[in-house]
ZAKELUM-919419 format. One record per residue (C-alpha): residue number from 1; residue in three letters; x, y, z. Coordinates in Angstrom, 1 decimal. Example, Ala and Ser with C-alpha at 12.3 -4.5 7.8 and 13.67 -1.06 7.14 Angstrom:
% ZAKELUM-919419
1,ala,12.3,-4.5,7.8
2,ser,13.7,-1.1,7.1
END
This chain:
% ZAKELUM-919419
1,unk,38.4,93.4,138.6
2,unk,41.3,91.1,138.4
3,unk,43.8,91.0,141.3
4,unk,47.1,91.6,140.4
5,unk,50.7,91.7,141.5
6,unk,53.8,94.4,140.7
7,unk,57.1,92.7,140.1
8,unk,59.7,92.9,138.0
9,unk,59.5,90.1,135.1
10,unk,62.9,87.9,136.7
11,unk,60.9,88.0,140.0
12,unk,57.9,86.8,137.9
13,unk,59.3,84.2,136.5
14,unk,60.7,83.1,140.1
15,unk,57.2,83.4,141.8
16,unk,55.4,80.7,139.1
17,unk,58.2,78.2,138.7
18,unk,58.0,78.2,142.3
19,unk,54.8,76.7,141.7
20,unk,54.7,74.2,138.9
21,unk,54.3,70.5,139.4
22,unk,53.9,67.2,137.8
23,unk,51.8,64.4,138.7
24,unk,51.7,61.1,137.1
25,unk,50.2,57.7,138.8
26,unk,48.9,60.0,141.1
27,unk,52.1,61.3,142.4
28,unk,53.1,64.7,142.7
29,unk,56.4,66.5,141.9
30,unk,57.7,69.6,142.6
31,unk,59.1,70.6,138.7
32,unk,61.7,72.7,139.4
33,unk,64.0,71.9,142.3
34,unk,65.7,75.2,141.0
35,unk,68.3,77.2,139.1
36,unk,71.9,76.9,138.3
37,unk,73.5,80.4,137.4
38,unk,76.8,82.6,136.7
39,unk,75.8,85.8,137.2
40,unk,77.1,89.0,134.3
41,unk,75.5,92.3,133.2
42,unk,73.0,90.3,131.0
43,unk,71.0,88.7,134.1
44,unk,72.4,89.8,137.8
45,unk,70.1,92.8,137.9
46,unk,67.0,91.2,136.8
47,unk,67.1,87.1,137.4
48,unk,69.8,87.4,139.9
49,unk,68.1,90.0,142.2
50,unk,65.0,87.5,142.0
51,unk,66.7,85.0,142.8
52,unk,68.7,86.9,146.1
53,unk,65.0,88.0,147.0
54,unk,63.5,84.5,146.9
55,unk,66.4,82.7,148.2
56,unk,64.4,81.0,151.2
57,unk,62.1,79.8,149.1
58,unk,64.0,79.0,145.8
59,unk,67.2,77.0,145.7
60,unk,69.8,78.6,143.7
61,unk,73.0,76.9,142.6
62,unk,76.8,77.9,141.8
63,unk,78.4,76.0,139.2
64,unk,81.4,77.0,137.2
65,unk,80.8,76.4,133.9
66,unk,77.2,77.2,131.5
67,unk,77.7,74.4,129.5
68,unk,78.1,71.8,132.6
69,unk,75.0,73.6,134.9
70,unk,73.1,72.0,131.6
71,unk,74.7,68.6,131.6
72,unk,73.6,68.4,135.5
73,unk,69.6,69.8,134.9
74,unk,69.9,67.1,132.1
75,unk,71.0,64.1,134.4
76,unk,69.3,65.3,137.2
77,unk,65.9,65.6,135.0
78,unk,66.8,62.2,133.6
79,unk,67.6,60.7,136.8
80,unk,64.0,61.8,137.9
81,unk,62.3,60.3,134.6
82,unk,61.6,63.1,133.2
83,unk,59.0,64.5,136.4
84,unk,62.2,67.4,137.6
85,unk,64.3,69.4,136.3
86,unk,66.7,72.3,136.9
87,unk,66.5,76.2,135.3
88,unk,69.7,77.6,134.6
89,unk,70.2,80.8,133.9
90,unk,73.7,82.8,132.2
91,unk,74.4,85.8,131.0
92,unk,74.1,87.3,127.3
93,unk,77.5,86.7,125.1
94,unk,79.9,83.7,125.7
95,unk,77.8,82.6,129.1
96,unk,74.7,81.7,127.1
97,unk,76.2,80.3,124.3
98,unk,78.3,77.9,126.5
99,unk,75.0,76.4,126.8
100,unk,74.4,75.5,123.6
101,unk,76.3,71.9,123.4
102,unk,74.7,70.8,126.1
103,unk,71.2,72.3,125.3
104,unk,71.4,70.6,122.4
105,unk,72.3,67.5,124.2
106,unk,69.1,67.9,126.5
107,unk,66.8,67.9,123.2
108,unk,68.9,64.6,120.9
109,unk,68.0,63.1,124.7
110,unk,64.7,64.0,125.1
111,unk,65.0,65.6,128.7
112,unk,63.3,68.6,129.9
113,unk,65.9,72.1,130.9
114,unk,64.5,75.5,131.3
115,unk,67.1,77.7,129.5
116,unk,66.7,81.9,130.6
117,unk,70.1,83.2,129.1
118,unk,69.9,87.0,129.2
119,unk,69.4,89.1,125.6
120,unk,70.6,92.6,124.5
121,unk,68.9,95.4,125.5
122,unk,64.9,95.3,124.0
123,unk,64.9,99.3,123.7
124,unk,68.0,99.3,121.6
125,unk,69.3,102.5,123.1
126,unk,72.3,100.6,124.9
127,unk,73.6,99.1,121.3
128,unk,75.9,97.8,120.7
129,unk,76.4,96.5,124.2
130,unk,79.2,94.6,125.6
131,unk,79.1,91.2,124.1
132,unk,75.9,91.9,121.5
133,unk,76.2,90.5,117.9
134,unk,75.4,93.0,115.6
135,unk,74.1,92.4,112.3
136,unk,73.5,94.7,109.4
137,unk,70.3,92.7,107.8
138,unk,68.5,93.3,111.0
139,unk,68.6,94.7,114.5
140,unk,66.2,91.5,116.1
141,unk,69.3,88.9,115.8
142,unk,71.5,88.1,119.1
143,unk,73.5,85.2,119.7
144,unk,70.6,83.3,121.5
145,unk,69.4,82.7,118.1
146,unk,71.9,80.0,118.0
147,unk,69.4,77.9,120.4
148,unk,66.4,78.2,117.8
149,unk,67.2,75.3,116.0
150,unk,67.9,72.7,119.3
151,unk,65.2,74.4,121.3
152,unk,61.7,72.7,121.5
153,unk,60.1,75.8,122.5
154,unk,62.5,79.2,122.1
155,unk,61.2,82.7,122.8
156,unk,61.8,86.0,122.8
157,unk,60.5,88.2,125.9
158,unk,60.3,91.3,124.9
159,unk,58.0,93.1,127.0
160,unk,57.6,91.9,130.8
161,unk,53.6,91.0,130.1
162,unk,54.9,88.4,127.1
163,unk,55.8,85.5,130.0
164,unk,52.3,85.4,131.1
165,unk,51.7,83.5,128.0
166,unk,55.5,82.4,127.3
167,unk,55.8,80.2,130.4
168,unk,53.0,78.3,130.0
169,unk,53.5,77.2,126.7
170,unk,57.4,76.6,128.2
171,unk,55.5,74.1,130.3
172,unk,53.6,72.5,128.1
173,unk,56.3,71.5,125.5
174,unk,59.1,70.8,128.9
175,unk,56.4,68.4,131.1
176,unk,55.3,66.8,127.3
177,unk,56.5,62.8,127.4
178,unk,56.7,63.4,123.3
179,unk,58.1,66.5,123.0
180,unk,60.4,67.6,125.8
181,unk,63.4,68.9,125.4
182,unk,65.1,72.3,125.8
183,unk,63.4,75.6,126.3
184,unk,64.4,78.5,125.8
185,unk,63.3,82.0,126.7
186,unk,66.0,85.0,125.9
187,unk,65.1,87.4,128.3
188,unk,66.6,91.1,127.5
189,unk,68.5,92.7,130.5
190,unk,66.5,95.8,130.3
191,unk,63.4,94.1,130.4
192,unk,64.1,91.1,133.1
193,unk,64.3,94.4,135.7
194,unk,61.1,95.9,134.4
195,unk,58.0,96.0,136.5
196,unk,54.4,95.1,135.7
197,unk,51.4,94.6,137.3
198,unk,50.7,90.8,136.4
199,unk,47.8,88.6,137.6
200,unk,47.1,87.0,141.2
201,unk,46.2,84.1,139.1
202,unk,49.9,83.6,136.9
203,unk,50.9,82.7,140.6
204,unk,48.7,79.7,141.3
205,unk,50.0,76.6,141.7
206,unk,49.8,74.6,138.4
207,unk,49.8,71.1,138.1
208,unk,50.5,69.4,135.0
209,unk,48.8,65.5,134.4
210,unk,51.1,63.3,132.8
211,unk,48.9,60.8,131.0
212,unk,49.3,57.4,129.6
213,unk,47.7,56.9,126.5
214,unk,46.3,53.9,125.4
215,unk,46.8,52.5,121.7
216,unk,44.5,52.5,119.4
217,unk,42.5,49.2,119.1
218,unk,42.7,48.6,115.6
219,unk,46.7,49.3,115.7
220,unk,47.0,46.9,118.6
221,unk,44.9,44.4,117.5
222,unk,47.1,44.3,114.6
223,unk,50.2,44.3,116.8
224,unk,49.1,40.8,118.5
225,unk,47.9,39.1,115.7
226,unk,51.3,39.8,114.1
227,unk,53.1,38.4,117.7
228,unk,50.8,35.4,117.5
229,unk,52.5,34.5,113.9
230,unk,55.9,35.5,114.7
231,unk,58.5,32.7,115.4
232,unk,61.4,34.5,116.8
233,unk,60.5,38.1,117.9
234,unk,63.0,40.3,120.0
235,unk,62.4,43.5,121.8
236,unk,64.1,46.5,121.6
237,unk,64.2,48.0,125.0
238,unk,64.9,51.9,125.0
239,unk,65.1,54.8,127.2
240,unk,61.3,54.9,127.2
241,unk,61.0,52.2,129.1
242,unk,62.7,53.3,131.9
243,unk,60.8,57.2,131.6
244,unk,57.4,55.2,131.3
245,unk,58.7,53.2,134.8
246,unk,57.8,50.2,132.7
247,unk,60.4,48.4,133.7
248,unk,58.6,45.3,136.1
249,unk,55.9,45.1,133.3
250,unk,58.3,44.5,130.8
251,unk,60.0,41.9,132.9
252,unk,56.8,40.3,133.7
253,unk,56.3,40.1,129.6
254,unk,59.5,39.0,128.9
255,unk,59.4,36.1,131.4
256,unk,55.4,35.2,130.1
257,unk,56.5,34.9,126.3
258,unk,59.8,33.9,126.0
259,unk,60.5,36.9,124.0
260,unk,64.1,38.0,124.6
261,unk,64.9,41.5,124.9
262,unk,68.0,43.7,124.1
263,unk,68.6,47.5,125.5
264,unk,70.4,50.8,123.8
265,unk,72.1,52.8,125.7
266,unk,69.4,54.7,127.1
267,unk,67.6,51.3,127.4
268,unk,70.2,49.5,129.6
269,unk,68.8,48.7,133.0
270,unk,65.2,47.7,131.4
271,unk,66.0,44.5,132.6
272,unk,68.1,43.6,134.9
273,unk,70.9,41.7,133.4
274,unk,70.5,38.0,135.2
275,unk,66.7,38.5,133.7
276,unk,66.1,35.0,131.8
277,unk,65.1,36.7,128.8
278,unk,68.0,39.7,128.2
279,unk,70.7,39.5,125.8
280,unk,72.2,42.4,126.8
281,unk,73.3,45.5,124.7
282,unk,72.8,45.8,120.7
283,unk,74.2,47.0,118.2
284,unk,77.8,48.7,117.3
285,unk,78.6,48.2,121.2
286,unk,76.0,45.2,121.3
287,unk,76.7,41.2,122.5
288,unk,77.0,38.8,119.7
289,unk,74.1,37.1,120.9
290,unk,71.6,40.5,120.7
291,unk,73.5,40.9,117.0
292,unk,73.2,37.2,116.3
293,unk,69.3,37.6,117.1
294,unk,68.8,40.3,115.4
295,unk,70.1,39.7,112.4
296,unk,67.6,36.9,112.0
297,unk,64.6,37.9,113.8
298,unk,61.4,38.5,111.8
299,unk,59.7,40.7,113.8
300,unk,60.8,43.8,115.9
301,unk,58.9,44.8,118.8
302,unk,60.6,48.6,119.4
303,unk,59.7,50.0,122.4
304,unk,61.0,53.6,123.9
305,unk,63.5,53.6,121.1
306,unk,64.7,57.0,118.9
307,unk,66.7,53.7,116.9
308,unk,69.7,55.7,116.7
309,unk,72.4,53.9,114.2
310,unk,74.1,52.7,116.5
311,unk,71.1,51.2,117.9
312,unk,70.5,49.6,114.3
313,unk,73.8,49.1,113.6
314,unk,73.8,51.5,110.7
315,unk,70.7,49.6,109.0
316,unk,72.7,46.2,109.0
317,unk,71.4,45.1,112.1
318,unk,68.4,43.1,110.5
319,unk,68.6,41.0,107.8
320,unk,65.4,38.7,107.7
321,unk,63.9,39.3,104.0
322,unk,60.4,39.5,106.2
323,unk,61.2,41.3,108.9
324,unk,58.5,42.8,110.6
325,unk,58.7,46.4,112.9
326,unk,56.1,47.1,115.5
327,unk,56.9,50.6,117.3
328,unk,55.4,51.7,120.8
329,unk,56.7,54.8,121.8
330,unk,54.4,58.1,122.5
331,unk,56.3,60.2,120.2
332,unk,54.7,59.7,116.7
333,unk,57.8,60.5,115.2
334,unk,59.9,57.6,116.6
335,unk,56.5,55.0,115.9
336,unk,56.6,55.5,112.6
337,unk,60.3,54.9,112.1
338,unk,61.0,51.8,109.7
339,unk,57.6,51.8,108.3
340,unk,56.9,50.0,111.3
341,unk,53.3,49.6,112.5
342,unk,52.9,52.3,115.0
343,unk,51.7,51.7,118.5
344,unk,51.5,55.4,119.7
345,unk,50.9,55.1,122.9
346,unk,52.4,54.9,126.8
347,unk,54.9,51.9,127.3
348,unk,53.7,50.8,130.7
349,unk,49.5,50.4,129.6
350,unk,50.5,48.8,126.3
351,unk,53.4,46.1,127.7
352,unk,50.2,45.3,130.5
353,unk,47.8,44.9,127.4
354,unk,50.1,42.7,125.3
355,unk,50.6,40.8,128.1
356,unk,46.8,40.4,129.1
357,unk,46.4,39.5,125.1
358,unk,48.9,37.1,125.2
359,unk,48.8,34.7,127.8
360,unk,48.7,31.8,125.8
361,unk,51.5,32.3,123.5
362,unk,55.3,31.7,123.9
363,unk,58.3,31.5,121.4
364,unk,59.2,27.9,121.1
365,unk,61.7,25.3,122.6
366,unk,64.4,26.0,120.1
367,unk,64.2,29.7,119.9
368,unk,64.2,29.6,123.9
369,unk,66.9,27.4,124.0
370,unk,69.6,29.4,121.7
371,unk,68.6,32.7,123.8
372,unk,69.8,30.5,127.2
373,unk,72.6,29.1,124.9
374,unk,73.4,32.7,124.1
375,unk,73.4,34.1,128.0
376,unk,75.7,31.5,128.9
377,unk,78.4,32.2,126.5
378,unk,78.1,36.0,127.1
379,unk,78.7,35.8,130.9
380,unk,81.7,33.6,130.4
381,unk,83.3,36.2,127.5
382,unk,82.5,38.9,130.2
383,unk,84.1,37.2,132.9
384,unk,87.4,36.7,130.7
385,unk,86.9,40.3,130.3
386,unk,86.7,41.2,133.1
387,unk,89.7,39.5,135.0
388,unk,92.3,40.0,131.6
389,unk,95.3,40.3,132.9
390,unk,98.1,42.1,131.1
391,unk,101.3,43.5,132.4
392,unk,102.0,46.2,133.1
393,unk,99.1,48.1,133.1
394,unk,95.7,46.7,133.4
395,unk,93.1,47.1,131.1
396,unk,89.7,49.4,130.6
397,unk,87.6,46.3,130.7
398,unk,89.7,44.8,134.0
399,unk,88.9,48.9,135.1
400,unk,84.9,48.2,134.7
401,unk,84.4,44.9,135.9
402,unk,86.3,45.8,139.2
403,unk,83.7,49.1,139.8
404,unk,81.2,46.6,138.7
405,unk,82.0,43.8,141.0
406,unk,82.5,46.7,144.1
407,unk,79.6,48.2,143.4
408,unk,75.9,47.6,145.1
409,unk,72.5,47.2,143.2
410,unk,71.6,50.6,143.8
411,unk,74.5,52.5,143.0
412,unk,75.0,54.3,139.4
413,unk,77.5,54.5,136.8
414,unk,77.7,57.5,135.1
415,unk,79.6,57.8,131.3
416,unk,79.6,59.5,128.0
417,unk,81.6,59.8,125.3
418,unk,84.9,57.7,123.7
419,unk,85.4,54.1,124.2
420,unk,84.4,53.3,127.7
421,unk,80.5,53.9,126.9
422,unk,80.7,51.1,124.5
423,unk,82.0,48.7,127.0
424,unk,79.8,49.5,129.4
425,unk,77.3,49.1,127.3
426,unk,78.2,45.3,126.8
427,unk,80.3,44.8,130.0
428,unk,78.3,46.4,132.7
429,unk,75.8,43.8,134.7
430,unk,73.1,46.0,135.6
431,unk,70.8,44.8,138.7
432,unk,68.7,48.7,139.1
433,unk,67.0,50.3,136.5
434,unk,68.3,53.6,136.9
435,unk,72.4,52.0,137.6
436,unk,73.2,53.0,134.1
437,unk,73.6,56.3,133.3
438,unk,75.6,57.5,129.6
439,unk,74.7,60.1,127.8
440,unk,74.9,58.9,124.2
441,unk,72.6,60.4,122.2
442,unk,74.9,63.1,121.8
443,unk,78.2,61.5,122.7
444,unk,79.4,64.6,124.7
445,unk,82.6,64.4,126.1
446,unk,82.8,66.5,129.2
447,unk,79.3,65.3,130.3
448,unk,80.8,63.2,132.8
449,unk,81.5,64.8,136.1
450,unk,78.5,67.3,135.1
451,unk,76.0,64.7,134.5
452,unk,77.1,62.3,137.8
453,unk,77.0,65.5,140.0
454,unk,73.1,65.6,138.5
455,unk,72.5,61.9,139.3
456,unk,73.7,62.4,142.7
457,unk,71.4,65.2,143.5
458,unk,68.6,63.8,142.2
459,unk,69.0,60.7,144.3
460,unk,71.6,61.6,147.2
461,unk,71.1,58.2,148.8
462,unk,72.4,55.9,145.7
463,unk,76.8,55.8,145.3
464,unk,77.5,57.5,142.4
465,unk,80.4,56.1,140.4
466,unk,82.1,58.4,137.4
467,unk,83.9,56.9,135.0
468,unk,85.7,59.3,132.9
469,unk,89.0,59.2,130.8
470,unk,91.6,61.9,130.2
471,unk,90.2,63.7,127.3
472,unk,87.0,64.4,128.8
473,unk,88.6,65.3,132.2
474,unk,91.1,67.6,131.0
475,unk,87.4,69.2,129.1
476,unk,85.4,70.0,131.9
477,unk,86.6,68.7,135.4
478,unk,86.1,71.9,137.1
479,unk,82.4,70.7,138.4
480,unk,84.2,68.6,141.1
481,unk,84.2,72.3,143.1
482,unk,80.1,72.5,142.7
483,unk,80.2,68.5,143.9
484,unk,82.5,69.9,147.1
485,unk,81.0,73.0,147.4
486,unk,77.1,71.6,147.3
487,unk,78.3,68.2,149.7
488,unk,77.1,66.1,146.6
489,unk,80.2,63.4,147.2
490,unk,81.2,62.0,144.0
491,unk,83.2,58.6,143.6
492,unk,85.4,59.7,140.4
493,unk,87.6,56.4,138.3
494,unk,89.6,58.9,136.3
495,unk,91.1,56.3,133.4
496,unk,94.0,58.0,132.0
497,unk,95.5,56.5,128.6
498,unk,97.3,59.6,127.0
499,unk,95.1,59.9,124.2
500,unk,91.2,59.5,122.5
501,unk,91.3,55.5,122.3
502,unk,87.9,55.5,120.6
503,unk,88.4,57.7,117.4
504,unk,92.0,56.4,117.5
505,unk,90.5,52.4,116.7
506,unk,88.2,54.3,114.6
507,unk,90.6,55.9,112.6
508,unk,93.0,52.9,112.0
509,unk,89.5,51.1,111.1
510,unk,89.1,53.4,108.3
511,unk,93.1,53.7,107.6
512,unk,94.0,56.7,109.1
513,unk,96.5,54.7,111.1
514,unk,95.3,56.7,114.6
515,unk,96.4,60.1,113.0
516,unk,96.3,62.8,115.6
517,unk,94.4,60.7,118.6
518,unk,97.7,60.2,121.2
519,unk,98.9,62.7,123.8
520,unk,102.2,63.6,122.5
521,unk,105.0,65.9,122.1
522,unk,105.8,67.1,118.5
523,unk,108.8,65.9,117.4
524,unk,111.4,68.3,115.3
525,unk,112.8,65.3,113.5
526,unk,109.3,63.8,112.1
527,unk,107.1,67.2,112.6
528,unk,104.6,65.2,113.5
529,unk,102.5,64.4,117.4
530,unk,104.5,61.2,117.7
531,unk,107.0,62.3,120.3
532,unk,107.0,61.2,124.3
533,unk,104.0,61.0,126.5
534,unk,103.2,64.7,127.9
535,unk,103.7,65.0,131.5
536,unk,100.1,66.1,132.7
537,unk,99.3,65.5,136.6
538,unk,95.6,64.9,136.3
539,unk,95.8,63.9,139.9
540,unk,97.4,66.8,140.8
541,unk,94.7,69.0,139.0
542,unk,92.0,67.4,140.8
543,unk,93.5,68.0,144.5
544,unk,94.0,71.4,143.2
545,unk,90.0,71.6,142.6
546,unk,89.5,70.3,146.1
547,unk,89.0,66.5,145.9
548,unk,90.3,63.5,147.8
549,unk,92.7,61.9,145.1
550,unk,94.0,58.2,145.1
551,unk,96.7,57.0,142.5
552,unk,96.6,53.3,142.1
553,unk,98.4,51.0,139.5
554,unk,96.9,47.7,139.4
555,unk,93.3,46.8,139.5
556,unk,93.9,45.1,143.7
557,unk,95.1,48.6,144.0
558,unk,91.8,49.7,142.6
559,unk,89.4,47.9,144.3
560,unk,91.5,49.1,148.0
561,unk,90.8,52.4,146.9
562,unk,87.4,51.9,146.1
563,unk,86.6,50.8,150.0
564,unk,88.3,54.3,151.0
565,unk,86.3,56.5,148.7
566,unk,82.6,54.7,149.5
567,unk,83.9,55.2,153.4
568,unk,85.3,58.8,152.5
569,unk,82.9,62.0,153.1
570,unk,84.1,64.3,150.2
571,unk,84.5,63.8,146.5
572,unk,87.4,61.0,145.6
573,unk,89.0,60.8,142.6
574,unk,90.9,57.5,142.0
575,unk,93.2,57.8,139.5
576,unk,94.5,54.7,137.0
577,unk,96.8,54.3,134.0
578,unk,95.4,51.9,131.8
579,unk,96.9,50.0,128.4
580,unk,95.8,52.1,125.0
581,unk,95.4,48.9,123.0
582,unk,93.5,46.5,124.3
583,unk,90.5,46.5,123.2
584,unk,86.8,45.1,124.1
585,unk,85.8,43.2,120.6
586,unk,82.9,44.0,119.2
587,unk,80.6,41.3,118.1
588,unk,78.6,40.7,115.1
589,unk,77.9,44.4,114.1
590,unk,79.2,47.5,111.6
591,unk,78.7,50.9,111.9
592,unk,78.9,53.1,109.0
593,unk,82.1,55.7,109.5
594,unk,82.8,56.7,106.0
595,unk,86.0,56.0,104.5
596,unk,88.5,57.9,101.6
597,unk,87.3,56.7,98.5
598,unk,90.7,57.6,96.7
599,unk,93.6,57.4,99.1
600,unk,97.4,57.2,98.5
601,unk,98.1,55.3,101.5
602,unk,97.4,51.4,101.8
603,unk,95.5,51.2,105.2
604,unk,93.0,53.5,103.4
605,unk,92.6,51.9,100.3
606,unk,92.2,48.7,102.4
607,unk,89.8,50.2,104.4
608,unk,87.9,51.3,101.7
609,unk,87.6,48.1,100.0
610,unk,86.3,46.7,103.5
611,unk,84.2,49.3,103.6
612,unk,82.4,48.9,100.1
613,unk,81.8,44.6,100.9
614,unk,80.5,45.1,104.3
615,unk,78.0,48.2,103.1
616,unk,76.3,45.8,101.0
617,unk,74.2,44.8,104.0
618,unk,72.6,48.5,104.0
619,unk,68.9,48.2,103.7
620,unk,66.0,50.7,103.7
621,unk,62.7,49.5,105.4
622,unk,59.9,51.0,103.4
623,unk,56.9,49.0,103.9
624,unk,54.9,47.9,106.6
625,unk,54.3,44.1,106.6
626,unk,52.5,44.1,109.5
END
């Protein structure tokens, strides 16, 4: 007779994520180093009494806002390639659908988060109750249906038995290398209190084998023979790389070949950036030398790359007649992308097998030559860059190269959405693999403070730098209390500009003229936002949420307060004004933003014109010429 235990289902679901774990390389991991939560009707009685019953043995953590507990599982989950993660756990009504932007951010990223937001009652008797949609075409319909579509696995528990087979398949899709994401499991009030008699077993540890698949020979035979007959390859280094911790292989590749080697955003750290063979960042926010390359490279080696369009600079990015894609990522969906030839498979195995195969070749002495050519002129742009000077205020590239020049190997920059991701992207000089951390796949503003206090608990030992401008602040700042709270110290660069300095250059790129993107008052005599600058103390806001705030006005001032937050024991925010126009150029590339076809304004009609000339470069890539 099979042995079994009476709980409720939220202490359940407690007892066996107490007791999941990853191995890989074999290493074991603790999955779930526990659960964010704010507590309501819809989950304090069932989850939240679990969770105050296994508090010795189950880490449970305050934060202040749904949407940012998700943001930190992401990072953290991230920060820990993919082998941890973080539950969280809100209420039914507006706390579970505050966790929908960033749930969706977890799945466009690929990062495993456990999502329990509670549900309306499953008996129906209590209906409507407070905060429950109703609809009149059917009664099984609550606002947790919103996380269907950006859920990889999404559930309904209806009955307290139903997570006996509902967490496991949880697990499978949130510990999958190809198919994490975001999973969700709407749990009912009434039923998250419920008791049942569940199985000794449910309770066993679990331990879930992360494999690295080989390719299949055929595929990468094909792969080397078309290597052998390329003459001026280039890699694509993506997130994948990092996940896979192929990071020395690649090197090791890189360095055997002569093949150079560009990183996306989630790719950035792949190499390190004084690495012989990296160009740096490409694309929209790429160096003109990983553009220049691209644009005339006949064969694409893609490896842990989605290739987002910025990535592929809207389709413009390569232009060889005969280019050539060969895709080795272990999601079968991103190989096949591009018709390319597709290498489904893990990134660290395959790099080692291309590299056994391959001894013997290397791109030749003029290819190798323009890639060193290449390197040397981008450090000296980034130097100029970097030590800009314009009065009065200093610049946002002046801003990075000073936290980049402070900064040690092992710390991390964290960064989302607006302008400063893109300069990162090009600017920062990356020495770690996991130093750069942006969250770009879904450009989230508000990620910021969220996503570094993640970082830093994931790794409490590294210096976590967050670079974050007004707009996203004034969205979702109040995480420095969970940073405070928690004793996760945070070193905040708060840029203030008065405005959104990205879609602003984007909008007078397309001949909007920057309509709507500065912090000002309305004026009576225009109607318009084009008045004076609004007086908002951000650095008054942040003392008020408990940090240690510096205001500085020049980078020396900076990098002073730089040495008093590393030394400091608490959270610092430094706080700098910064110029709204200078601009970090970008090099060689065009994204498509589209742009007013009729327009009774001249900007826009220019811009459109512009826009026609330069989309002419568009391509499809349809057939495999491998």
């Amino acid at each position: 007779m099979t042995k079994t235990r009476k709980l409720t289902m939220g202490q359940a679901i407690i007892e066996f994520l107490k007791k999941q774990y990853v191995e890989r390389d074999g290493i074991e991991h603790q999955f779930f180093a526990g659960m964010f939560g704010i507590f309501g009707h819809g989950n304090v009685a069932g989850i939240g009494q679990a969770l105050h019953q296994y508090s010795d043995s189950f880490q449970f953590f305050q934060t202040r806002n749904e949407q940012a507990m998700v943001h930190t599982a992401a990072a953290f989950a991230k920060m820990n390639n993919r082998l941890r993660t973080l539950a969280c756990t809100a209420s039914i009504g507006p706390g579970a659908t505050n966790m929908v932007t960033a749930a969706a951010g977890a799945t466009i990223n690929r990062l495993p988060v456990l999502l329990l937001p509670g549900d309306i009652f499953s008996t129906r008797l209590v209906a409507p109750v407070l905060q429950q949609l109703e609809s009149p075409g059917s009664q099984d319909i609550s606002v947790n249906d919103c996380f269907r579509p950006i859920s990889k696995y999404w559930d309904r528990i209806n009955r307290p038995e139903q997570i006996i087979t509902a967490l496991p398949e949880a697990m499978r899709v949130l510990t999958s290398q190809s198919e994490t994401g975001a999973a969700t499991l709407a749990i009912p009030q009434d039923v998250q209190a419920e008791a049942f008699d569940y199985p000794i077993d449910f309770f066993e540890k679990r331990i879930y084998r992360i494999a690295r698949p080989l390719a299949d020979r055929k595929l990468l035979h094909r792969a080397i023979v078309s290597i052998r007959s390329s003459k001026k390859p280039l890699i694509i280094a993506g997130g994948g790389v990092i996940y896979a911790e192929a990071t020395k292989q690649l090197a090791d590749f890189a360095r055997q070949t002569g093949i150079p080697v560009v990183e996306t955003f989630a790719g950035k750290g792949s190499l390190a950036y004084d690495h012989p063979q990296c160009l740096g960042a490409i694309g929209v926010t790429g160096t003109p030398g990983a553009n220049l390359v691209a644009r005339e490279a006949d064969l694409i080696i893609v490896i842990g790359s989605r290739l987002s369009d910025f990535t592929t600079a809207s389709k413009t990015a390569f232009r060889n007649p005969e280019v050539k894609f060969i895709n080795i990522n272990v999601a079968e969906f991103d190989a096949a992308k591009h018709a390319a030839l597709p290498i489904v498979a893990d990134a660290q195995v395959t790099i080692e097998e291309l590299t056994e195969a391959l001894q013997d070749y290397s791109v030749d002495q003029t290819y190798a030559q323009e890639i060193i050519q290449y390197r040397q002129d981008w450090e000296l742009e980034v130097d100029r860059i970097h030590q800009y000077n314009n009065q009065p205020m200093p610049s946002q590239g002046e801003v990075i190269g000073a936290i980049n020049t402070f900064s040690d190997p092992e710390d991390v920059i964290v960064c989302a959405a607006g302008s400063m991701p893109g300069d990162l992207h090009k600017l920062w000089r990356t020495r770690n693999a996991k130093g750069f951390h942006l969250e770009y796949g879904y450009s989230c503003m508000g990620y910021e403070i969220a996503g570094g206090l993640g970082v830093k608990m994931a790794d409490p030992s590294r210096e976590v730098f967050v670079l974050v401008g007004d707009a996203s602040y004034l969205m979702m700042a109040q995480e420095i209390v969970t940073s405070i709270q928690e004793g996760y110290k945070l070193i905040i660069i708060l840029v203030n500009n008065d405005g959104h300095a990205s879609i602003n250059g984007l909008s007078n790129a397309t001949g909007a003229q920057g309509y709507g993107t500065r912090f000002l008052f309305r004026r009576d005599e225009t109607g318009q936002i084009d008045g004076e600058r609004l007086p908002v103390d951000l650095a008054a806001n942040a003392t008020s949420l408990g940090a240690y705030v510096i205001e500085v006005d020049s980078i020396q001032d900076l990098r002073v307060a730089l040495n008093k937050a590393k030394s400091a024991d608490q959270t610092t925010v430094i706080k700098i004004d910064v110029d709204f126009d200078p601009r970090v150029p970008s090099y060689e590339s065009w994204w498509d933003c589209p742009v007013a076809e009729v327009s009774e304004t001249n900007t826009a009609q220019q811009a459109y014109e512009e826009y026609q000339i330069a989309k002419r470069n568009e391509r499809y890539f349809l057939e495999d010429k491998n």
